[in-house]
VOVEX-32810 format. One record per residue: residue in one letter; y, x, z of N, C-alpha, C in turn. Coordinates in steps of 0.001 Angstrom, whole numbers, plus 500000, padded with zeros to 6 digits. Atoms other than C-alpha are relative to their C-alpha. Layout:
# residues N
aYXZYXZYXZ ...
***
This chain:
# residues 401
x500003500411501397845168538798785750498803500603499270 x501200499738500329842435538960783530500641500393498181 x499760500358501065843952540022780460499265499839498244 x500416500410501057843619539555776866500069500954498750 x499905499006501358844877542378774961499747501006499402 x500954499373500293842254544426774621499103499661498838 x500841500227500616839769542867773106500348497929498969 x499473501428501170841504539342771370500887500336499285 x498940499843501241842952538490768244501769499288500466 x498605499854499499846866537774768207500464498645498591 x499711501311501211848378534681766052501229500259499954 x498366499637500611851746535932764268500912499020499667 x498662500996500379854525533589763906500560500419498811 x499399499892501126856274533309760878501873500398500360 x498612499939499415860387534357761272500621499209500550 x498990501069498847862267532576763899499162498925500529 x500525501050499510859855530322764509499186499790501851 x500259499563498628859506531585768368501368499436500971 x498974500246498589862422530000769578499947498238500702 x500327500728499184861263526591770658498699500771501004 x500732499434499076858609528498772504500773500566501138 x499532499002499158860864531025774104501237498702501202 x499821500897498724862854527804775193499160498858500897 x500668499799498715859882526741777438498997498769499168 x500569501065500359857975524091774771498370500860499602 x501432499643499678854126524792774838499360500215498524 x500777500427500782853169523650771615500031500999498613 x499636499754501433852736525311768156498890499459498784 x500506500679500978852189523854764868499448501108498430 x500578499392500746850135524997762119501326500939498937 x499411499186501131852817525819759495501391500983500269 x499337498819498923854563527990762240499519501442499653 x501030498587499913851963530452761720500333500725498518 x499702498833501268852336533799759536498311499541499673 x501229500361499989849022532856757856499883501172499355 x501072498671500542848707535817755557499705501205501046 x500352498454499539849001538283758354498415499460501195 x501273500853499159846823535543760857499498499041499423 x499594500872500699845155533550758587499353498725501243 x500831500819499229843830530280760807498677499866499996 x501628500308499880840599530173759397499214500851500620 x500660498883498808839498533191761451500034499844501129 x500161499863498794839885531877764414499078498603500299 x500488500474499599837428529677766139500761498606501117 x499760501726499184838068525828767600500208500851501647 x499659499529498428839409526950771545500022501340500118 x500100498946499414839311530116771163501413500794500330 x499293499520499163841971532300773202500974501340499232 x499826498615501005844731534592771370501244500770500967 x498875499902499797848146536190772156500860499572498620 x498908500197501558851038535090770110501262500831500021 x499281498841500265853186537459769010501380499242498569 x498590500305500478857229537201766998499217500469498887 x500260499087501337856913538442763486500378501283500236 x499863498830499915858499541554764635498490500581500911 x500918499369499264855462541885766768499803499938501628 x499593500223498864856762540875770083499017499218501007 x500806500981499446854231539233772587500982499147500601 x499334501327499343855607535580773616498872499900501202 x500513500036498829852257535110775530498845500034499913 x501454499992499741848515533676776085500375498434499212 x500060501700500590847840530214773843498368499725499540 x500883500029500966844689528724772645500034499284498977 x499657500784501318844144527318769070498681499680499551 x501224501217500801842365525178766912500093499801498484 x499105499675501338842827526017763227499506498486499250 x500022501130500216841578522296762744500955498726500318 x498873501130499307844560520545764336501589500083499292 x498595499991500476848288520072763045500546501267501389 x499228498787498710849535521600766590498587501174500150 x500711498991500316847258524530766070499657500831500958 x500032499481498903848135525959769152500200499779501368 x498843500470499131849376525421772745499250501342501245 x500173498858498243850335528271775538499534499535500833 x500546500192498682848806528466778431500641501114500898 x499244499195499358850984531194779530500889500940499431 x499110499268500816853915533562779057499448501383500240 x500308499100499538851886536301780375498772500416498959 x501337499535501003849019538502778645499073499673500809 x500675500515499089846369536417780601499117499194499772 x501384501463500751842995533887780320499784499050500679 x500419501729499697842356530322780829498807500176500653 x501099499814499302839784530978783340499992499228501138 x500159500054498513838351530293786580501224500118500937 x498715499594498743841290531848788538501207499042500079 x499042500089500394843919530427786558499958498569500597 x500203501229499525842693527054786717499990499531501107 x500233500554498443842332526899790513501507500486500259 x498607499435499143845973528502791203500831498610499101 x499202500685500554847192525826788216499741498133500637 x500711501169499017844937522583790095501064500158501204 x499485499845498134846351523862793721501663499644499668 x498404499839500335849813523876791974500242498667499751 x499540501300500127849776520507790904499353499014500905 x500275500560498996848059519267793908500564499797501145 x499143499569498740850667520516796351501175499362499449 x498705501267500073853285517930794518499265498340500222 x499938501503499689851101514984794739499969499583501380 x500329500372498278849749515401798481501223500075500130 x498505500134499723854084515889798894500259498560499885 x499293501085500648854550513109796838498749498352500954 x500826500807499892851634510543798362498983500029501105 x500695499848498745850093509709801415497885500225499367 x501651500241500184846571508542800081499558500840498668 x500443498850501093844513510490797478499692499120498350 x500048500988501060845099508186794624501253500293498937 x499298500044500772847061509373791443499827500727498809 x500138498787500911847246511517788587500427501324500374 x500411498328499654846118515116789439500877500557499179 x499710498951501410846829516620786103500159499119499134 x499314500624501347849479515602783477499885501164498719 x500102499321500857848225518036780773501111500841499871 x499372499074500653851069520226779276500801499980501466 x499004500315498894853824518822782670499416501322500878 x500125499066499013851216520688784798499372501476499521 x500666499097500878850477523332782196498818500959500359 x501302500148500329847561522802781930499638499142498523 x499893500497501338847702521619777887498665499156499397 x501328500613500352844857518930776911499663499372500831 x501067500708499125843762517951780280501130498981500635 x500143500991498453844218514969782514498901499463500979 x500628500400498675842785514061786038500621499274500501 x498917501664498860843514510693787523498748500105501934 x500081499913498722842171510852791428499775498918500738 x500236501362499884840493507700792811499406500553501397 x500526499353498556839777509607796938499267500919498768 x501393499031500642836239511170796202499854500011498631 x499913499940501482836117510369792319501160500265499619 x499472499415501115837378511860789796499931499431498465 x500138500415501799838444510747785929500103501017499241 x499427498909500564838836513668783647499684499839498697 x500009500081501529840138513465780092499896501488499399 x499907498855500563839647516787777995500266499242498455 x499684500754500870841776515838775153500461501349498552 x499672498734501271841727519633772776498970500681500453 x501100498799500021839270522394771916500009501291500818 x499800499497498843840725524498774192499412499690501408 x500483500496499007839975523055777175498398499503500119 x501059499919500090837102522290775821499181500803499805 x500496499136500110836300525435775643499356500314501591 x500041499926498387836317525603779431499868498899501052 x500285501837499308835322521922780373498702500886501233 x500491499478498876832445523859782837500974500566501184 x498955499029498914835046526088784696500762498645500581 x499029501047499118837215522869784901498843499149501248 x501074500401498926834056521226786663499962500597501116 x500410498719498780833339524127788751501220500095500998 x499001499682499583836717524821789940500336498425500681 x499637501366498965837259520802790981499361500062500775 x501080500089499172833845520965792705500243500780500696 x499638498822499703835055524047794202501408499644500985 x498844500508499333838434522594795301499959499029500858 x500227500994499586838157519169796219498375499172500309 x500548500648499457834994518416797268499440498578499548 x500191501762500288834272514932795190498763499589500276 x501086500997500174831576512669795220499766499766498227 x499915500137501626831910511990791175501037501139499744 x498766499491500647833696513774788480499123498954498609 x499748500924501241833629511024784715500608500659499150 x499269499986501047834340512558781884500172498796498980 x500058501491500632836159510016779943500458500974498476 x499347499087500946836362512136776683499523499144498856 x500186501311501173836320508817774419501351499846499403 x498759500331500414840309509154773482499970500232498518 x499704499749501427841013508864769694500764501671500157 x499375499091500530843354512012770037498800501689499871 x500731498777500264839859514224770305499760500016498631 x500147500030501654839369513151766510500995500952498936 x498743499121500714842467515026765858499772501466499963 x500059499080499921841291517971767374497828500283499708 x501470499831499962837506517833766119499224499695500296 x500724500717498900835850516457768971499532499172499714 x500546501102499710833308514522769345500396498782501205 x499599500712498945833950511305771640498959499680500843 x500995500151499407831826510547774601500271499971501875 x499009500616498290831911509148778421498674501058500945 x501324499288498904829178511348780351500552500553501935 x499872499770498734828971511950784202499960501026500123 x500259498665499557829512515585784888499724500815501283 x500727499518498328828526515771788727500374498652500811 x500207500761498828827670513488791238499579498147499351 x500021501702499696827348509514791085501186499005499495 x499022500497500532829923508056789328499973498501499827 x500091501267499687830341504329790402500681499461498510 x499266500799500811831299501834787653501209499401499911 x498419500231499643834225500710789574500217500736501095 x499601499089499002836147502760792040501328499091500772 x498556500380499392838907501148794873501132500729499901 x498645499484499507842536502541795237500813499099500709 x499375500930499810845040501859796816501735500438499126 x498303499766500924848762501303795054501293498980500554 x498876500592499612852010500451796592499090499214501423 x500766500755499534849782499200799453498792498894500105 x500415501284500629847950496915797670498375500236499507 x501826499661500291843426497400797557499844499575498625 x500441500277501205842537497600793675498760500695499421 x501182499821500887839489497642791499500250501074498695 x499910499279501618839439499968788380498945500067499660 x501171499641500931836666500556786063500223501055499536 x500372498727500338835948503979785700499306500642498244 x500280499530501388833411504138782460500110498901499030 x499498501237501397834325501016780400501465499713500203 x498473500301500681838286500662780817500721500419499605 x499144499167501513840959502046779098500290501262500793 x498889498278499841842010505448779165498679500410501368 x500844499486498701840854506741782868499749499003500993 x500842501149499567840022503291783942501701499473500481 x498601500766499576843888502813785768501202500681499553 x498857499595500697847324503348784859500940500545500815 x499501499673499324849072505110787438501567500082499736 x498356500341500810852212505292785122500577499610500755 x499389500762500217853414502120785884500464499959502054 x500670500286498419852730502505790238501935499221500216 x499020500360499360856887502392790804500411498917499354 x499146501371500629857619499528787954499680498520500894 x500845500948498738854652497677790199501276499820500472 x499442499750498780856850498523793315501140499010500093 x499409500328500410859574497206791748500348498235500275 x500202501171500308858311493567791437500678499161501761 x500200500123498196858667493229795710501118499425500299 x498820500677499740861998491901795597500449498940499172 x499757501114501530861538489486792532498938498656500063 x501194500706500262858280487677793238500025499040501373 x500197500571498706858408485980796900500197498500499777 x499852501414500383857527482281796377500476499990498169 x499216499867501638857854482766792509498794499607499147 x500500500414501561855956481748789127499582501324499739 x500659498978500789854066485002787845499508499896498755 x501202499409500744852768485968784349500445501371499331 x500155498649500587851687489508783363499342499742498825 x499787499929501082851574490056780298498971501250498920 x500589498778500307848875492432778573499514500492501445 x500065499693498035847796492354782517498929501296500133 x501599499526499613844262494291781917499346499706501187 x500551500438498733842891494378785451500651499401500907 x499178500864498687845938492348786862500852501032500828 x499900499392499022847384495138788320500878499628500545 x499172500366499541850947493820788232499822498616500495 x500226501059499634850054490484788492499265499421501318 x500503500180498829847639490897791580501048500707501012 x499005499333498916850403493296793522500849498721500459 x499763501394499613852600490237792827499456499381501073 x500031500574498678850973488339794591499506500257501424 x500079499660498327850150490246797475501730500372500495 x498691499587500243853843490689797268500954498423500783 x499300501181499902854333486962797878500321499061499344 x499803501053501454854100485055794417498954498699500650 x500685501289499889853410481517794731498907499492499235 x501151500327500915851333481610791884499769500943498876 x499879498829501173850340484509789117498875499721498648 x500918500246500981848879484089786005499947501679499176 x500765499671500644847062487023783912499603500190498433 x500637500184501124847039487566780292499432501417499466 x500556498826500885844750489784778591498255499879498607 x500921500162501186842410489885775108498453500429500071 x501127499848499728839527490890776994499469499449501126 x500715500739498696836850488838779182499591501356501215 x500442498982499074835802492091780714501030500656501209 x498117499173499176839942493506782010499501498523501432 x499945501320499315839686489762783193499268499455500920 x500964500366499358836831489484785198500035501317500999 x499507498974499116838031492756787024501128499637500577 x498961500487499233841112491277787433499989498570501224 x500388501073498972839369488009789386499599500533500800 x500281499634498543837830490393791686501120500630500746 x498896499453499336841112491892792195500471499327501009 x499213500874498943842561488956793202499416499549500939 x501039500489499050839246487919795532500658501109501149 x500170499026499078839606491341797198501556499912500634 x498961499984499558843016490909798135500558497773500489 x500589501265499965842225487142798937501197498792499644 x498722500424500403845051485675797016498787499404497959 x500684500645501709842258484106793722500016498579500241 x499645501416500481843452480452794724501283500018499196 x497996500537501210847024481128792972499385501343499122 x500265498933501037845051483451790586499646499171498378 x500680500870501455844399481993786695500492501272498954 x499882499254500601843433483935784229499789499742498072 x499983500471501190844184483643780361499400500960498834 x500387498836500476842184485177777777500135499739498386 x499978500062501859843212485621773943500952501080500093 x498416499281500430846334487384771968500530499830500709 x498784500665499247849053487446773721501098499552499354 x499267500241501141850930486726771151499856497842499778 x500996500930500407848686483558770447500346498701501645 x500388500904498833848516482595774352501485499831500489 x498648501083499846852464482489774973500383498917499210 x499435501104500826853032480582772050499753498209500351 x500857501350499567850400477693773155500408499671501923 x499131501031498313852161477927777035501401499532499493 x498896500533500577855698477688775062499606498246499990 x500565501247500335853730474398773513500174499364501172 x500337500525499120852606473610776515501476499295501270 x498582500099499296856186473608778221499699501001501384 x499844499165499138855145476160780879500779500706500377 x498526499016499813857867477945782662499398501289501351 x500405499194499099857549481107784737501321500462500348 x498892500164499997860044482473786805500318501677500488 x500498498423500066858906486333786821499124500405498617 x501123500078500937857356487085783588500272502123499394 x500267498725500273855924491122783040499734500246498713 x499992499693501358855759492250779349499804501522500208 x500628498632499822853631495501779410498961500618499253 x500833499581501276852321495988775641499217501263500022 x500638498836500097849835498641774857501164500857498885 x498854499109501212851648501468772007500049498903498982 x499360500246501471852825499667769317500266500801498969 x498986499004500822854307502621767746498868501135499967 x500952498332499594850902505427767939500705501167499442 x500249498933500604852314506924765198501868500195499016 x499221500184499732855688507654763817500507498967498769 x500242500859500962855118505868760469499770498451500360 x499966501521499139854327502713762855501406499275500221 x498459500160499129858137502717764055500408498053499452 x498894501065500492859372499547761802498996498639500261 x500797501288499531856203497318762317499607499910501538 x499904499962498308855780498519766206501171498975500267 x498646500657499615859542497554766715499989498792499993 x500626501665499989858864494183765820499463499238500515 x501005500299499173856174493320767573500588500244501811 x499443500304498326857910494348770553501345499121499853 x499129500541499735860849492352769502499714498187500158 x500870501672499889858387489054769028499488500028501437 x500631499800498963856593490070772198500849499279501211 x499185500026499302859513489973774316500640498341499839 x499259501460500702861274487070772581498862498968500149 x501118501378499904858104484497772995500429499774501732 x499586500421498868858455485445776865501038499503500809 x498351500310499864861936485078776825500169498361500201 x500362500961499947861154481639776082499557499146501025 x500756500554499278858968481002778910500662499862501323 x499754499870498557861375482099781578501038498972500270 x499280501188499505863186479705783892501320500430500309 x498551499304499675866598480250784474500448500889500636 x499870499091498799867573482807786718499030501121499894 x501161499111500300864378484338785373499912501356500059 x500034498740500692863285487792785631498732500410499467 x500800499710501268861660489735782835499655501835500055 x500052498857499700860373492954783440499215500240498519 x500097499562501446859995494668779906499666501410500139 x500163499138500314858161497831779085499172500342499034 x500897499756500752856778499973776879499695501442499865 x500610498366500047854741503416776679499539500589498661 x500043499090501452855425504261772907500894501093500303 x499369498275500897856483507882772809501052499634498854 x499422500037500761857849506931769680501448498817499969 x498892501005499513860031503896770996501468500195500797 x498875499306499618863266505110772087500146499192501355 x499545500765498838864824504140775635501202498957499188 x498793500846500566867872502557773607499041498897499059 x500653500966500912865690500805771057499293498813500944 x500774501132499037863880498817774181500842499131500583 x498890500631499449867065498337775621500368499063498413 x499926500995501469867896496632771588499270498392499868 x501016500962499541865196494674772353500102499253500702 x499337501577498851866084492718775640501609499903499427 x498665500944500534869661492660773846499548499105499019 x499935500979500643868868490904770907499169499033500370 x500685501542499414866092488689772433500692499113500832 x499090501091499265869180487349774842500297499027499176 x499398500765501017870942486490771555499050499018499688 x500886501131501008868001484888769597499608498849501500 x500544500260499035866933483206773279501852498816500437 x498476500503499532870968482392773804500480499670501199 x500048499894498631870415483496777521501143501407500303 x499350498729499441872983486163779094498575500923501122 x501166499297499313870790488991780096500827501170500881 x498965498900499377871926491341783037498722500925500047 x501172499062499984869829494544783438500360500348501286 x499543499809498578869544494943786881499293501605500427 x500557499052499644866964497892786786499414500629499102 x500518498986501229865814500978784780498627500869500643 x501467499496499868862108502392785211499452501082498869 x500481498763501040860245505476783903498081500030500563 x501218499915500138856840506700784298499788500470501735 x499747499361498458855619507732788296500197501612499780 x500004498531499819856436511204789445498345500766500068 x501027499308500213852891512117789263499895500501498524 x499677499762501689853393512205785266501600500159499825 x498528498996499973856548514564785820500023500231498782 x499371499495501091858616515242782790500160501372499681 x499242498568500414858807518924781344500900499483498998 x498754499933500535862099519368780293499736500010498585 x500005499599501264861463520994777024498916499542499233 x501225501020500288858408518470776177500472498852500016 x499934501165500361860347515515774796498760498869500049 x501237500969500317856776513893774296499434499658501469 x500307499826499400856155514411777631500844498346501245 x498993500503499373858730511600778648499556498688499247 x500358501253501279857200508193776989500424498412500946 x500166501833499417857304504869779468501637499784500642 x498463500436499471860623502805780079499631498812499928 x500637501218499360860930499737781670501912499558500402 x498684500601499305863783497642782378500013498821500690 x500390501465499145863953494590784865501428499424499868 x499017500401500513866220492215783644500070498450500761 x499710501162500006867359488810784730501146498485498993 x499817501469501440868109485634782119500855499353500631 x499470500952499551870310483446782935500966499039498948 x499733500679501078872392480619780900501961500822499619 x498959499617500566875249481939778643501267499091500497 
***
């Protein structure tokens, strides 16, 4: 251990306000803090403190950001530093559940706070690397995190993709830069068996969504000789598994020519782009005009971006996923199934479930729920990190009342 309590300052809690910490939650918020005895403005963007009870008690090691609402977040219960060491024993630690969990080297490394490690994610594409640094903390130590991957694993690339709105929260500038090696524009994986394309420095987030790998998985018993459309597809992911899965035909929707033109090589590379068509507008916009059209599908994926970012969103999100759902509802053929999700944090598991209930009603289809979905085990749940727990998914089948 390298400790800290020598020579760093110490961030005082205000009374009682140590007991979501002490039961195992990472985070602390600005108006937690004893400010007259610590005031925030003395401390520097990432820099490294102990936090201490009001009686004086050390809880642990955290860094803070006196520019952020969550002000703080542990990095340990110990008197100890976000270093070199730490980082390679906290990497090896969450590396020794995915190689458990996953034959090939394709997933999310590092779920920020899950593998406490607070701020960061690493998605894992073989030799490349994606890496979000999403707080001042970590950004305090974005070299060491370099060093220590290069150090570990051996890559060919490491991408910082440090373009997420939530660095605005914490100060940050946004910005996509290559931090070692060669960083290809698109990178292969593979998922559920299935050879895919991602885009590394122009697609969303860390180019793929690993989230969703088991809702994919899922599809394998629904799609064989079947009608496909994904829904918010981006690069097709569900929609190309589909049909390596056995779909007779998959269609593709997404609001960008660029997702879409990744998603045609998807389907080339997996040589399934004669039953490939791809639709590009709203989606909102482009079921309505297949409704028109009388199009029927007989698998249809619904896999919105957040609706809900924020918690003030809740009543116009909700909506939108209840139109969302309800247009496709529309589209499906009898017997239909409807695989429904969504990765608002703020969206409840019951409220989604609300959602395929009342779209039966307004739809006047009996809906059975045959299956319940979460996020992959690579983006493990900490217990005491509600936030930490965001994607639900239900696979449902329609049928006539």
């Amino acid at each position: 251990m390298n400790p800290l309590s020598s020579y760093k300052n110490r961030l005082c809690l205000k009374r009682g306000e140590e007991h979501r910490l002490n039961n195992g939650h990472l985070w602390i918020y600005s108006n937690e803090v004893d400010t007259r005895k610590t005031p925030l403005k003395t401390f520097q963007p990432g820099e490294q403190v102990l936090v201490e009870t009001h009686t004086g008690k050390t809880i642990g090691t955290a860094y803070v950001n006196p520019r952020a609402l969550i002000c703080g977040r542990l990095i340990s219960y110990e008197d100890t530093r976000l270093d070199a060491t730490l980082l390679s024993q906290r990497l090896q630690q969450a590396n020794s559940l995915r190689t458990r969990l996953f034959k090939e080297p394709f997933y999310r490394l590092v779920y920020g706070e899950s593998d406490l490690l607070p701020g960061l994610v690493v998605d894992r594409f073989g030799p490349h690397f994606s890496v979000q640094i999403n707080s001042a903390g970590m950004e305090a130590v974005q070299g060491e995190i370099i060093d220590t991957l290069i150090s570990l694993f051996k890559p060919e690339s490491i991408l910082l993709r440090n373009d997420s709105s939530i660095r605005d929260m914490e100060g940050l500038t946004r910005e996509v830069t290559v931090a070692f090696g060669n960083a290809p524009e698109e990178v292969q994986l593979i998922e559920n068996g299935v050879p895919m394309l991602a885009p590394l420095h122009n697609g969303q987030k860390t180019g793929w969504f690993y989230d969703q790998r088991p809702n994919r998985a899922k599809l394998k018993k629904y799609v064989k000789g079947k009608r496909i459309l994904d829904v918010f597809s981006y690069v097709g992911s569900f929609a190309i598994q589909a049909a390596a899965f056995g779909a007779k035909e998959v269609w593709a929707v997404d609001s960008t020519r660029f997702a879409l033109e990744i998603a045609e090589k998807n389907a080339a590379l997996n040589g399934v782009g004669n039953i490939f068509t791809g639709a590009l507008g709203d989606a909102f916009d482009v079921l309505k005009t297949l409704k028109t059209e009388e199009e029927q599908f007989d698998v249809i994926i619904v896999d919105p971006p957040a609706f809900i970012k924020r918690k003030k969103d809740h009543k116009q999100g909700f909506q939108a996923y209840r139109r969302i759902n309800e247009l496709a509802m529309r589209l499906l053929a009898d017997n239909g199934i409807l695989l429904s999700a969504s990765c608002s944090m703020h969206l409840k598991r019951d409220e989604l479930m609300d959602v395929v209930r009342s779209g039966g009603q307004r739809t006047n289809r009996h809906i059975q729920v045959l299956e319940e979905g979460s996020q992959g085990p690579d983006h493990p749940i900490h217990p005491a990190i509600p936030e930490t727990r965001y994607l639900k998914a239900f696979v449902c089948r329609m049928c006539e009342n």
